[in-house]
MARVO-773376 format. One record per residue (C-alpha): residue number from 0; residue in three letters; z, x, y. Coordinates in steps of 0.2 Angstrom, whole numbers, plus 5000, padded with zeros to 4 digits. Each point is the difference from the previous one (the first is absolute). Layout:
! residues N
<node><seq>NUM</seq><type>ALA</type><w>Z</w><u>X</u><v>Y</v></node>
...
! end
This chain:
! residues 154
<node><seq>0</seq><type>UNK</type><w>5436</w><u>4793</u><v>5160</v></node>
<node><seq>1</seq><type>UNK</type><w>4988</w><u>5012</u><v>4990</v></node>
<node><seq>2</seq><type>UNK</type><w>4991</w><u>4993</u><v>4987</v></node>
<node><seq>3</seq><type>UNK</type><w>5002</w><u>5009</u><v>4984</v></node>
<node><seq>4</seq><type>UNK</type><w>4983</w><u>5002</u><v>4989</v></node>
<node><seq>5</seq><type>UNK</type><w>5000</w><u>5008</u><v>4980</v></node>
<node><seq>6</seq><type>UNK</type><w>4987</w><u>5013</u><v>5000</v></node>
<node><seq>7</seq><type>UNK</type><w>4992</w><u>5004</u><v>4985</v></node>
<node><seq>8</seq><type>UNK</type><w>4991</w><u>5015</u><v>4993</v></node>
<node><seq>9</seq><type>UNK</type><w>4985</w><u>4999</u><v>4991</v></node>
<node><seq>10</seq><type>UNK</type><w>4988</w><u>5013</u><v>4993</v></node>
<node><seq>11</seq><type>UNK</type><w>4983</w><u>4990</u><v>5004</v></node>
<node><seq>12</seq><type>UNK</type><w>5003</w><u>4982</u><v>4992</v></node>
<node><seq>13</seq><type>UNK</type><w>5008</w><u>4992</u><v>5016</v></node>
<node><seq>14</seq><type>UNK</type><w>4987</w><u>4986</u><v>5002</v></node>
<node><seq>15</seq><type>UNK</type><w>5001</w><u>4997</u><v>4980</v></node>
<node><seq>16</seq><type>UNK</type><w>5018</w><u>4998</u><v>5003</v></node>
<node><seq>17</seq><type>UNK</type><w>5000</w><u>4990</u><v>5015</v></node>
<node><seq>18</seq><type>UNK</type><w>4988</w><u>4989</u><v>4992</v></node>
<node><seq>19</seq><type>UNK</type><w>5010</w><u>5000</u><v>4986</v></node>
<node><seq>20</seq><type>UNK</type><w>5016</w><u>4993</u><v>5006</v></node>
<node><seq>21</seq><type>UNK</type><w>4993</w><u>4988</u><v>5010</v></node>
<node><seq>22</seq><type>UNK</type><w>4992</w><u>4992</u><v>4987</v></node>
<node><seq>23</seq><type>UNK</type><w>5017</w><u>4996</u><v>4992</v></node>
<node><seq>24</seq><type>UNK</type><w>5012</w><u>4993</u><v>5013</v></node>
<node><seq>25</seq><type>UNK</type><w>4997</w><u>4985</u><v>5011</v></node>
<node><seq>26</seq><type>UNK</type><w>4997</w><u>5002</u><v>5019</v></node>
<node><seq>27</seq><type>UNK</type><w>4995</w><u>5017</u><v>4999</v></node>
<node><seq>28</seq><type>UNK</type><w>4985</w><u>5010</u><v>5006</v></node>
<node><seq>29</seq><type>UNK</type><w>4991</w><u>5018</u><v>5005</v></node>
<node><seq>30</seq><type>UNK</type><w>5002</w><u>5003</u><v>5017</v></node>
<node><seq>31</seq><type>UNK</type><w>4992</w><u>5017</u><v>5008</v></node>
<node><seq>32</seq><type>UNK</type><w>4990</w><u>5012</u><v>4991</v></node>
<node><seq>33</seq><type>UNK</type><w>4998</w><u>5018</u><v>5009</v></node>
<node><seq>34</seq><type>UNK</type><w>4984</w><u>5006</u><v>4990</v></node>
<node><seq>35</seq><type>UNK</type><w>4996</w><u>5019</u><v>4998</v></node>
<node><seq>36</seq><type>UNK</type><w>4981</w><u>5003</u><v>5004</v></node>
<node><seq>37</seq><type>UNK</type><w>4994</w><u>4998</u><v>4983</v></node>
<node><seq>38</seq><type>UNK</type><w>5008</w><u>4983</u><v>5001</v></node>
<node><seq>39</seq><type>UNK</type><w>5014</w><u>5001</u><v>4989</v></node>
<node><seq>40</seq><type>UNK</type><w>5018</w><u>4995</u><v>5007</v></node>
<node><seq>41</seq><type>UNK</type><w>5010</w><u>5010</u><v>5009</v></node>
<node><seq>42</seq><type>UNK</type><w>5015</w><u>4991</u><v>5006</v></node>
<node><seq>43</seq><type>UNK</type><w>5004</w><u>4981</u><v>5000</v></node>
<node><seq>44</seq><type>UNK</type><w>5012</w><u>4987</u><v>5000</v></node>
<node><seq>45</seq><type>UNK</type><w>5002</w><u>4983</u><v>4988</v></node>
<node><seq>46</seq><type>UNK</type><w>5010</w><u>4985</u><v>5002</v></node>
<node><seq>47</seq><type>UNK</type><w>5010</w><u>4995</u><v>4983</v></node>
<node><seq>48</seq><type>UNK</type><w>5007</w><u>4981</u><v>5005</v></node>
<node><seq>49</seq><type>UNK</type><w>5008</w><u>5006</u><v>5016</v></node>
<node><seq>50</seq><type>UNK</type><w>5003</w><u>5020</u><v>4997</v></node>
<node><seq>51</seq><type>UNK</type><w>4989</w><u>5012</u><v>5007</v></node>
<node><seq>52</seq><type>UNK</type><w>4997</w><u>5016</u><v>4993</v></node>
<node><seq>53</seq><type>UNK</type><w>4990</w><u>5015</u><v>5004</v></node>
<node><seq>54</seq><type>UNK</type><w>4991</w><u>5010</u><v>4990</v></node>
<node><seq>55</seq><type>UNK</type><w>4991</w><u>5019</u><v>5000</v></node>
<node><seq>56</seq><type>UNK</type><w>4988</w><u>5008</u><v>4988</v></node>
<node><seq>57</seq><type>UNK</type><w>5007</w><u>5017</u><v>5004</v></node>
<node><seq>58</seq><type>UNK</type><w>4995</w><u>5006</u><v>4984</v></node>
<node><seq>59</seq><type>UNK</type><w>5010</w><u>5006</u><v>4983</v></node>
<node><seq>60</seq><type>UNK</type><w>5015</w><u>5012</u><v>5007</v></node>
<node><seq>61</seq><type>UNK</type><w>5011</w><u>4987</u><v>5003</v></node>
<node><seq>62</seq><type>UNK</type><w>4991</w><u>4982</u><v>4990</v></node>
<node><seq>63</seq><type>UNK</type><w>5010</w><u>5002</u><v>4988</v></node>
<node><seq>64</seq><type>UNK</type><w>5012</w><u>4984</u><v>5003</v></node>
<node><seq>65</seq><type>UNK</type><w>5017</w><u>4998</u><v>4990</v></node>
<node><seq>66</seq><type>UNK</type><w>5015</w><u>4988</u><v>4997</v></node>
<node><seq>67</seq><type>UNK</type><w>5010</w><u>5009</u><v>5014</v></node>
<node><seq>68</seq><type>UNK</type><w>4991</w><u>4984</u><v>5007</v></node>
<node><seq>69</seq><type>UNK</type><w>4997</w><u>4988</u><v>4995</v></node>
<node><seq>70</seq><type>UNK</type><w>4997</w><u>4980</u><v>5005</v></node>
<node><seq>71</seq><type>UNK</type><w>5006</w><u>4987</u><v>4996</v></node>
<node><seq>72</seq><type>UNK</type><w>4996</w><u>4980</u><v>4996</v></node>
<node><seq>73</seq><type>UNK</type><w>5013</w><u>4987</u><v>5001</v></node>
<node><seq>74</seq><type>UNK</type><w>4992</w><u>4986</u><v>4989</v></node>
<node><seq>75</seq><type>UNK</type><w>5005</w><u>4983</u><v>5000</v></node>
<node><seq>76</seq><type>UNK</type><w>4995</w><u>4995</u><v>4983</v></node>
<node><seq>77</seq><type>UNK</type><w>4993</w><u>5007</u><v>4985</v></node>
<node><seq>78</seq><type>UNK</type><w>4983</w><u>4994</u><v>5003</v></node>
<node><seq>79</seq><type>UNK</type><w>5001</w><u>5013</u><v>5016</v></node>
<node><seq>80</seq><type>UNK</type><w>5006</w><u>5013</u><v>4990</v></node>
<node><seq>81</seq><type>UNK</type><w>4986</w><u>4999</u><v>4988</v></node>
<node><seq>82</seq><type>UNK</type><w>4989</w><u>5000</u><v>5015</v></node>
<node><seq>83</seq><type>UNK</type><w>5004</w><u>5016</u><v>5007</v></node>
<node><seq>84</seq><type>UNK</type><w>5004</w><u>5008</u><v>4984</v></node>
<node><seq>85</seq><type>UNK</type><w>4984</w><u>4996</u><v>4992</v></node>
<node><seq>86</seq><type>UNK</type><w>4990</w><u>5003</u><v>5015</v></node>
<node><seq>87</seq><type>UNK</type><w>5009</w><u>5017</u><v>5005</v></node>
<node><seq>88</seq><type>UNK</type><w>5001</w><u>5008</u><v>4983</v></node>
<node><seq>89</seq><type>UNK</type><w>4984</w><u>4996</u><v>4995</v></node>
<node><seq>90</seq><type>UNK</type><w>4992</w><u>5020</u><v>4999</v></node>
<node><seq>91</seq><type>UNK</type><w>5020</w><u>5006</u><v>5003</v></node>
<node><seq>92</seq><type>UNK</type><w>5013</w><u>5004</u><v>4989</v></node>
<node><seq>93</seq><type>UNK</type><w>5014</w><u>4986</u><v>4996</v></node>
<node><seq>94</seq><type>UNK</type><w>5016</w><u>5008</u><v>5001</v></node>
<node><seq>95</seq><type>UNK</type><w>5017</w><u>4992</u><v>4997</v></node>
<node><seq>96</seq><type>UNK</type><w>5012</w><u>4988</u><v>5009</v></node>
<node><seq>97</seq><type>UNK</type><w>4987</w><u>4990</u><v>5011</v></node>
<node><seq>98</seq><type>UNK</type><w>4994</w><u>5018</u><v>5006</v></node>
<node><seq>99</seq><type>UNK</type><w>4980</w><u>5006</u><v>4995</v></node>
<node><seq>100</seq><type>UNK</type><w>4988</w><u>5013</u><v>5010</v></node>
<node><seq>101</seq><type>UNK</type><w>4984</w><u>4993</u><v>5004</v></node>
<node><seq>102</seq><type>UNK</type><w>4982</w><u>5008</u><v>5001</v></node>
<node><seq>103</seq><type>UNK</type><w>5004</w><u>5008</u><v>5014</v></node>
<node><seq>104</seq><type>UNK</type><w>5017</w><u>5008</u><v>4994</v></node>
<node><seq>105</seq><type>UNK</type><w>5010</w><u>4988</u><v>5011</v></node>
<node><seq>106</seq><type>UNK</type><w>5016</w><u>4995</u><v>4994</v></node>
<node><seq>107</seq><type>UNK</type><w>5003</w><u>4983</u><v>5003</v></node>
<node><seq>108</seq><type>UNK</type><w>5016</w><u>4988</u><v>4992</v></node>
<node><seq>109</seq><type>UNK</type><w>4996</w><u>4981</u><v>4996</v></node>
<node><seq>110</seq><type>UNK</type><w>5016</w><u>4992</u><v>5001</v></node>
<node><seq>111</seq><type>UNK</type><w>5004</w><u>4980</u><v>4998</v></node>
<node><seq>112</seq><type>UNK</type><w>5015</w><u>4994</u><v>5011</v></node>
<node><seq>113</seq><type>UNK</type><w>5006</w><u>4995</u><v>4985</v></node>
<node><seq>114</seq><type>UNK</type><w>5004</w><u>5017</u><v>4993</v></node>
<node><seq>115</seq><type>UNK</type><w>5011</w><u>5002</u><v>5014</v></node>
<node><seq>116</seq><type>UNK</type><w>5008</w><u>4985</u><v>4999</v></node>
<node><seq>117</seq><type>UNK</type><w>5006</w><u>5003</u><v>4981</v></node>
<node><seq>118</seq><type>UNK</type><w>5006</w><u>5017</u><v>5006</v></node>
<node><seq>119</seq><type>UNK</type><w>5010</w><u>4993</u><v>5014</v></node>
<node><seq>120</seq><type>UNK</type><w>5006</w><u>4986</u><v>4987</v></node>
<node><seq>121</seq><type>UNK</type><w>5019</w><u>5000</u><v>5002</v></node>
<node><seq>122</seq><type>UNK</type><w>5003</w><u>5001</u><v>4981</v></node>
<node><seq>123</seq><type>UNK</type><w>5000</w><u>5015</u><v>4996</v></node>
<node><seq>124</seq><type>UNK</type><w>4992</w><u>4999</u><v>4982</v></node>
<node><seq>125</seq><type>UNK</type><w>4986</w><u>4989</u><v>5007</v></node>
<node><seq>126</seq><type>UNK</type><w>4996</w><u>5013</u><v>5012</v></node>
<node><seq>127</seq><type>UNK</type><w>5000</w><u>5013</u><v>4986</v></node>
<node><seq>128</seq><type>UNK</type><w>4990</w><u>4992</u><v>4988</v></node>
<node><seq>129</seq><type>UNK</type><w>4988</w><u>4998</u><v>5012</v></node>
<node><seq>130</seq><type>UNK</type><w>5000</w><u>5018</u><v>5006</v></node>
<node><seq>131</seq><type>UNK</type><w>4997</w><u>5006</u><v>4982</v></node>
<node><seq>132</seq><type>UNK</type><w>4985</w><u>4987</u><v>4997</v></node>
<node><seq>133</seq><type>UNK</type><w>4991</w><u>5008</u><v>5015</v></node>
<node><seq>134</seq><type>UNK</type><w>5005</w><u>5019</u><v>4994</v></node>
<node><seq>135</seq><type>UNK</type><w>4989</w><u>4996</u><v>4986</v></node>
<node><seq>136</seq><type>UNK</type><w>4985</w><u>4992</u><v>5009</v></node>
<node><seq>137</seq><type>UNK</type><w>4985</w><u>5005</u><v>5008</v></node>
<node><seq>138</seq><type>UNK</type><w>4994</w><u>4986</u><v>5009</v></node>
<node><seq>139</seq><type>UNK</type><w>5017</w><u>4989</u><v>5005</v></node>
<node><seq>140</seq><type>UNK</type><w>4997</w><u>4983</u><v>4991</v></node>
<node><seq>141</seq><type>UNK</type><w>5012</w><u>4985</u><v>5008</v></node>
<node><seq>142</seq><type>UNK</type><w>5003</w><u>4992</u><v>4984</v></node>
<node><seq>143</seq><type>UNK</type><w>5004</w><u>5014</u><v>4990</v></node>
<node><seq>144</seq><type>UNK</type><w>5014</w><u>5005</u><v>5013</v></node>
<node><seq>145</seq><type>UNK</type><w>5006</w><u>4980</u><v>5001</v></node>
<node><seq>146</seq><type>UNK</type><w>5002</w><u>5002</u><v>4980</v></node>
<node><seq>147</seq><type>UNK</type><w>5009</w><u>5015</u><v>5001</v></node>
<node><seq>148</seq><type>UNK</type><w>5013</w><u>4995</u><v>5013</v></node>
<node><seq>149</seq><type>UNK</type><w>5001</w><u>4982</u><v>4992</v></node>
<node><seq>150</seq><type>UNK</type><w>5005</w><u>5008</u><v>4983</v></node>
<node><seq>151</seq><type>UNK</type><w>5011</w><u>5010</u><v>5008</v></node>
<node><seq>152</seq><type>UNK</type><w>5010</w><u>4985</u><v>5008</v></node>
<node><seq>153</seq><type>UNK</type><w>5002</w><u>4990</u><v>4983</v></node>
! end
C-alpha cells in the first residue's frame, strides 16, 4: 500500500520550520535536506512523533497556507494542551475554539479528549453547556468545560 506524505509549501523558511516543529513534539526529527548551491534548503522531510511530512521552499506563489487545512492535536490532558498551544502560537495568531495559526501561517487545532467526550455526553444540556463554554474560548481549558457541563446537570 502507498504511503501518503503531507507536502508542504514554503516560501524560503522550510529549515526554520522544520526545526521548528521538531522542537515541540517528542520523537521527532529533520530528516533530508536538498540544499540549493548557495546552501539554503531546497526540499526536505521531518518526522513529527511518527508522521512524515515534506516540505519545498518553492517560493511566495503558492506559501500562503490557510485553514482549508489544517492539523490537528488530540491531547490527553490540559497540561498537553498548554504544551502545544503555547509552544505553536508563540509568534502566531490564537484564534478561537482550540484553533490558532502559527508563525508559519499553519492552522493547527489543540484539542483535549475531553472536549469530545462532553460533546458526546448523552445529556443533552451537558453537551451544550459544554459546546458554548468552548464557542467562547481561545485556547480549550478542561476545567472551564467540566464547570460548564457540571452546572448544566444541577
Amino acid at each position: 500500500m502507498p504511503s501518503i506524505t503531507p507536502c508542504l509549501w514554503f516560501d524560503a523558511n522550510l529549515e526554520e520550520a522544520a526545526t521548528f516543529y521538531t522542537g515541540i513534539f517528542p520523537n521527532s526529527s529533520v530528516g533530508h535536506l536538498a540544499r540549493m548551491p548557495d546552501g539554503s534548503a531546497l526540499a526536505g522531510d521531518f518526522n513529527l512523533d511518527g508522521l512524515t511530512f515534506q516540505g519545498i521552499n518553492g517560493g511566495p506563489m503558492f506559501a500562503q497556507f490557510t485553514e482549508a487545512i489544517s492539523f490537528s492535536i488530540s491531547c490527553a490532558d490540559q497540561v498537553e494542551v498548554d504544551h502545544y498551544w503555547d509552544s505553536l502560537v508563540d509568534g502566531g495568531t490564537p484564534s478561537m475554539c482550540g484553533w490558532l495559526k502559527d508563525r508559519f501561517g499553519l492552522s493547527w487545532q489543540i484539542v483535549p479528549r475531553r472536549l469530545i467526550e462532553l460533546l458526546s455526553d448523552p445529556d443533552p444540556a451537558r453537551a451544550q453547556a459544554a459546546q458554548a463554554a468552548m464557542l467562547g474560548m481561545q485556547k480549550i481549558v478542561v476545567a472551564d468545560l467540566e464547570a460548564a457541563a457540571k452546572g448544566a446537570s444541577v
